[in-house]
Structure formats: structure tokens, C-alpha cells
N, C-alpha and C positions, 0 to 999 in steps of 0.2 A: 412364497413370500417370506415364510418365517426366516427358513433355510438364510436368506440371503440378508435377514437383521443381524442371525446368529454368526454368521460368517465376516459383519461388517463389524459386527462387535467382535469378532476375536481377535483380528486385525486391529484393529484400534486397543486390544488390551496388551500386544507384543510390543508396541510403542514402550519402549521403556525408560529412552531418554527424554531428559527438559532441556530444551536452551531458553535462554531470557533475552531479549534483544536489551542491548545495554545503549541508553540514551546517547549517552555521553561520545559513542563515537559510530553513531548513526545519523544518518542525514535523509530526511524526506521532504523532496522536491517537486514542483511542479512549475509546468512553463502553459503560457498562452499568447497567443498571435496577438499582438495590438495594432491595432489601422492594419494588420494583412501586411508590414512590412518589419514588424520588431516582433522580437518576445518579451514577457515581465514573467519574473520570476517568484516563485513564494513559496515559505516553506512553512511545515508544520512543526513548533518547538516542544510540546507535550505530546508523547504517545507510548504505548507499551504492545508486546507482541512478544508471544513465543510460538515456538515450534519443539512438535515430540515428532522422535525418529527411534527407527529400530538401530542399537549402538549410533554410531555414525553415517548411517545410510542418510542421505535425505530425500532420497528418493520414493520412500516409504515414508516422508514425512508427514505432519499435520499442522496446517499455519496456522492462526489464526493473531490479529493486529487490528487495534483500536487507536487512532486519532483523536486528540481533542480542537472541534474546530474552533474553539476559542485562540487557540493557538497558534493560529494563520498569522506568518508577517511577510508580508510582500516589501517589507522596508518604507512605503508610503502610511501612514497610518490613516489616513480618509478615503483614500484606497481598501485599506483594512477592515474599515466600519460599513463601508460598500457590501465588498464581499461577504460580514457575517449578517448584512440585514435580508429581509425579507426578497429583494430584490436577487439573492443568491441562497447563500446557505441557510437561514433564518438560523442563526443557532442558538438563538434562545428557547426554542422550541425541540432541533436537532443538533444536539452538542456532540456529536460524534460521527465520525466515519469507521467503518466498519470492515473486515476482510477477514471470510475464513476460504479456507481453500478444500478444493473438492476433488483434485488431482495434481499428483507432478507428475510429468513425463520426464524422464532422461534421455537426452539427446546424446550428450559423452559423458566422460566422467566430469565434467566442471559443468558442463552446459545443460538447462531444466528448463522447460516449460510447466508454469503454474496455472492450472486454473483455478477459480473459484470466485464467491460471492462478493460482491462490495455495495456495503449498501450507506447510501448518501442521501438526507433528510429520509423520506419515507420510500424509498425505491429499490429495491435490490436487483443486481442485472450480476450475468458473470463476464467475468475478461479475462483476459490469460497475460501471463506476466513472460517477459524474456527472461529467464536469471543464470547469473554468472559466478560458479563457488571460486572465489577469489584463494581460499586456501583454508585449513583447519592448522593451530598449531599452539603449542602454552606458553601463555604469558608471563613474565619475570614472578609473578605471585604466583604460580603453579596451576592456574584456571586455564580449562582448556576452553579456545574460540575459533568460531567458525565467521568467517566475510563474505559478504556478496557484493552483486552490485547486480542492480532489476531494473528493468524499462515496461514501462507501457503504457496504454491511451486510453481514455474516455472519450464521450461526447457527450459536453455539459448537458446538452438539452436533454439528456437521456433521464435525467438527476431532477428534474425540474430547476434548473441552475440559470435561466430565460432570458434574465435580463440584457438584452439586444438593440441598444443602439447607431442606429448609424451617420455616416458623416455624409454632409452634403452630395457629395457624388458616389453615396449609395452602398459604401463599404463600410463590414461591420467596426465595430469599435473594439469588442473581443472575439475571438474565433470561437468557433465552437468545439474544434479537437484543443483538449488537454493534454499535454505528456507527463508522463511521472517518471522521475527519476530516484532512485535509493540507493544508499549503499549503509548495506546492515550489516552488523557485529553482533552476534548473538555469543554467552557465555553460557557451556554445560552445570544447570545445576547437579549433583548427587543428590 
């Protein structure tokens, strides 16, 4: 057992790079079913996240990313106060969503399966993420960045996320699979 702390730590100490997810041209998405015949869309406008890799590998990465769910705008604001009370995310209580990752897989050179933890009010569950390296390359300021763009799903009730009403003839009002959609910009600190 030691063997395998000291081997997880030394792996974790060859990580030598930081990227910084840069807000400003990232985008975190999420969709859910309404009446079973739409989606509504919302997204989260405060969050931060990096990842450390060995040079440019990401494959050898370490993610980890925090959401503020105060942050949540579906563009409806009563809608909005919905979602952060008790009846969903309480977030006066849990002001955050959570992700650190516990594996990437490489599929090819662009294409990564993620997995790891996400934990939403008091529940951590794992999922795995699709992701797509869109490209690495330096910006007119000289800062080297890397692009993705990731999918994947939840199911609210997993989260305590409950609140389920339905309509007269019996269909839910929100669905219970969520999707996530992202498309992240991270910047190599030195």
C-alpha cells in the first residue's frame, strides 16, 4: 500500500506544467428536457479550473474545476431563483460545484476520455467526460493555450436536485438527464 502512495506521489510530482482556464473565453453549459419536448439552456458565468500535465501531454493530466452556483443564468431570472433554492441546488448552503479528475484515457491524439469526481450540494458521484483538444498554439501576446470542447451527463436526482413536477397527463416538467457542454481555453502558466 505504501508502494502505491509513493508511486502516486511521484507521478503527481513530474506534472510540471499549470494551465489556468481563462474565463473570458470559456463557456459552461448545461441543457434539460422541458415538458419532454424542448431544451432550456443555462449556464454558469463564475468558475475557475486548471490542469497540471507532464510538458504538454494531457494525457498525464490533473484537472481539477470549481463553479460558483450562484452564478447559474438560464436567462429567466425566476427560473434562476428556482434553481438555486432548496427545491434544487440550495446554494446558500452549497455555493459550489466541484470536479477533480481521477483519469484520462487517450483515445487518439485529440480525443480523451475524462473521468473523475463531481460533487454537487453534499454528493460526490464519478462521470466521465468526452473531450475534444481542439488545438494548442500562442497567442498574439506570446502565452501559449490549449482548447477543448467536452460533453457529458448527469442525472439530477443523483445530486439531490428532486424537485419534480408534473403536468396533467403525467409528464415530467424537467427531465432528469442533464447534459453538459464546455468549451475550455486554458493558458500555460511559467
Amino acid at each position: 500500500m505504501k508502494t502505491e502512495s509513493k508511486q502516486q506521489t511521484n507521478i503527481s510530482e513530474e506534472r510540471d506544467t499549470l494551465w489556468v482556464i481563462d474565463p473570458e473565453h470559456t463557456n459552461i453549459r448545461f441543457f434539460a428536457k422541458h415538458l419532454i419536448i424542448s431544451k432550456i439552456s443555462g449556464l454558469f458565468k463564475s468558475f475557475e479550473g486548471k490542469v497540471k500535465t507532464v510538458g504538454n501531454d494531457f494525457s498525464k493530466g490533473e484537472i481539477e474545476f470549481k463553479a460558483e452556483v450562484n452564478s447559474l443564468d438560464t436567462g429567466h431570472k425566476e427560473r434562476d431563483y428556482h434553481l438555486l433554492s432548496g427545491d434544487f441546488f440550495k446554494a446558500s448552503k452549497y455555493p459550489h460545484i466541484h470536479f477533480i479528475s481521477t483519469s484520462i484515457r487517450r483515445i487518439n491524439s485529440k480525443e480523451f476520455e475524462v473521468t473523475g469526481d463531481i460533487t454537487i450540494k453534499d454528493v460526490k458521484k464519478s462521470i466521465s467526460m468526452n473531450v475534444h483538444l481542439g488545438g494548442i498554439t500562442i497567442d498574439p501576446s506570446g502565452q501559449e493555450r490549449a482548447g477543448f470542447s467536452m460533453t457529458a451527463w448527469i442525472n439530477r436526482f443523483d445530486f439531490g436536485l428532486n424537485w419534480n413536477n408534473v403536468t396533467d397527463t403525467g409528464g415530467a416538467i424537467v427531465g432528469e438527464k442533464i447534459d453538459i457542454d464546455c468549451d475550455v481555453e486554458v493558458v500555460k502558466r511559467t
